[in-house]
N, C-alpha and C positions, 0 to 999 in steps of 0.2 A: 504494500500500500504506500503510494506518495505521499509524503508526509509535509513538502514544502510546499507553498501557495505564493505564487509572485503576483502580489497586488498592482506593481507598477515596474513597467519597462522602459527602459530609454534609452539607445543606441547612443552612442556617443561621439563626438567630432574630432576625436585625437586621432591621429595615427604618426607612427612609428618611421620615422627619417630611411630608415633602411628597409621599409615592409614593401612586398610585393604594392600592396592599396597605394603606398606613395606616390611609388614608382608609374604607376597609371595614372594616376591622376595629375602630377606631373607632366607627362606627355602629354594629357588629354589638354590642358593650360597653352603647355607652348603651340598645339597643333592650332587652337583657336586664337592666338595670338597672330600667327602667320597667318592665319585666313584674314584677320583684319588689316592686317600691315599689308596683304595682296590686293584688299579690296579698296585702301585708299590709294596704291601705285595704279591702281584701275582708274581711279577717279580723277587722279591727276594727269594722267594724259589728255594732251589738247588733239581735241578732232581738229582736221585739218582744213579750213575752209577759206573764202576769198576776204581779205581785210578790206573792210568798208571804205569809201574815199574821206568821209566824215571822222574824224577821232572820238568825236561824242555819241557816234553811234558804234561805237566799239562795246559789244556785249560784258555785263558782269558780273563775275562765276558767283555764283550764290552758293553758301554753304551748307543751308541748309537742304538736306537731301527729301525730306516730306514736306512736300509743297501746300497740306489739308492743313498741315498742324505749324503754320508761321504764325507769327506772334511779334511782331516789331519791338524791338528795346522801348520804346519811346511811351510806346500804348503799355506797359508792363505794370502790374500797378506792387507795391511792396507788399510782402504777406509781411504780418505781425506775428513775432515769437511770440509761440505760449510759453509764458513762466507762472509756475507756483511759488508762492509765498506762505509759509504758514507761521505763525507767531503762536509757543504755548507758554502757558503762566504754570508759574510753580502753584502744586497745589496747595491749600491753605492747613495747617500742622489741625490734625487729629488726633484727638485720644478718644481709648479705648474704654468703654463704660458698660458693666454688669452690674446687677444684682437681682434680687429675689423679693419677691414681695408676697404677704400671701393675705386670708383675708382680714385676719386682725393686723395685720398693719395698716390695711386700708381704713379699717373699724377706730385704731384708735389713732389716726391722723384726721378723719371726720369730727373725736370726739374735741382732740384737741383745738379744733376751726371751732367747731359750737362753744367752747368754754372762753375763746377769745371773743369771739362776735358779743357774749353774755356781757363778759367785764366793760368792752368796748359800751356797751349799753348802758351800764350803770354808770361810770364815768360818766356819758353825757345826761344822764337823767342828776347827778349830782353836781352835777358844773350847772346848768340851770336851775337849780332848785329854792323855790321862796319861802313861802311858809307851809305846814303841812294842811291846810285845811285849802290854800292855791291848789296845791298839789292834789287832792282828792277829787274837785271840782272838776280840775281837768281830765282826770282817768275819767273820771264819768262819761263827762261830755264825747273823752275821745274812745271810749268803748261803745256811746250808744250811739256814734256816727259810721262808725264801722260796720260794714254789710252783716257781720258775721253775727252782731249781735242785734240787729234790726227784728221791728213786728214779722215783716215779711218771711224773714228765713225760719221765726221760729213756728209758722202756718205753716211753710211748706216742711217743717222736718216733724214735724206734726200730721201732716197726711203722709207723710214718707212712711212712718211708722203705722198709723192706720191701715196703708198698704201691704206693707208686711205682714203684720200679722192676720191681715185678713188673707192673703193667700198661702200661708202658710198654715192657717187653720179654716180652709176654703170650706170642708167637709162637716164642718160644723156649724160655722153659719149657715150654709144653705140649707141643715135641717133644722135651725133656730126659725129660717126665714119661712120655709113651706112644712105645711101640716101635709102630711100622709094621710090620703085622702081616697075610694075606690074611683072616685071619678078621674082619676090623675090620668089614667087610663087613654082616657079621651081627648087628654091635651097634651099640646106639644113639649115637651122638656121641664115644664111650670108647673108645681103644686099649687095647690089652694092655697089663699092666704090666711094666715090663721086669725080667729074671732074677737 
């Protein structure tokens, strides 16, 4: 069983001054060389033809050999090098931060905020403070302005509670409410009322 796995291949561009690979590829260089050194001695010979009487109509040799692909110096316009630039900042010094928490330390960091907010309170209720019967007056005033201790709130926590225990003791008033009756029979969900 093969046991090696070649994840990646890549032939490589070295070869060896003395290796057979050189030695050809070498030839193959100089033979393309001399084909181009033959094909400019080709180019540079002048056909032979009759010289014009004019000297300003004396033809002339153009270099460039693909007559589709001219482009004059002049029409040229300059490419712009791309450069990159990149500027990085040091990053800013970090330290490194553990710890553990569990739920009585959240318990008694909560107690300790409530027992400061308390002091904090007293403080200002004794930094203002005039005589004690000022002071009574205003508890009054500022607890029966308060929604919490309002007519209103103490109705509705007054039928809050009506409500409760009438549904929770549902089964009982409705047979406080209706008399068991044989005519019940004949009516829809409703006893009689009683006398």
């Amino acid at each position: 069983v093969d046991q090696v796995v070649f994840h990646h291949s890549m032939d490589g561009g070295i070869l060896l001054r003395d290796s057979p690979d050189d030695q050809d590829q070498t030839e193959i260089q100089k033979r393309k060389e001399e084909e181009a050194q033959g094909q400019e001695q080709d180019d540079d010979k002048e056909v032979e033809f009759d010289p014009p009487e004019d000297p300003q109509e004396m033809p002339v040799k153009n270099p460039l050999r693909n007559q589709f692909n001219f482009s004059d110096r002049a029409a040229q316009t300059k490419n712009a090098i791309l450069r990159e630039r990149g500027w990085a900042t040091e990053p800013p010094p970090t330290t490194g931060f553990t710890g553990t928490v569990t739920q009585w330390d959240i318990f008694d960091q909560y107690m300790i905020e409530i027992e400061l907010a308390k002091e904090k309170e007293k403080d200002h209720h004794t930094k203002g403070k005039g005589s004690f019967d000022d002071e009574g007056d205003k508890g009054r005033k500022k607890d029966s302005n308060t929604p919490i201790y309002s007519d209103n709130m103490k109705l509705s926590i007054k039928l809050m509670e009506r409500m409760v225990n009438q549904n929770a003791e549902a089964e009982v008033y409705h047979d406080f409410k209706y008399w068991e009756d044989r005519s019940d029979e004949f009516r829809d969900g409703e006893g009689t009322l009683l006398p």
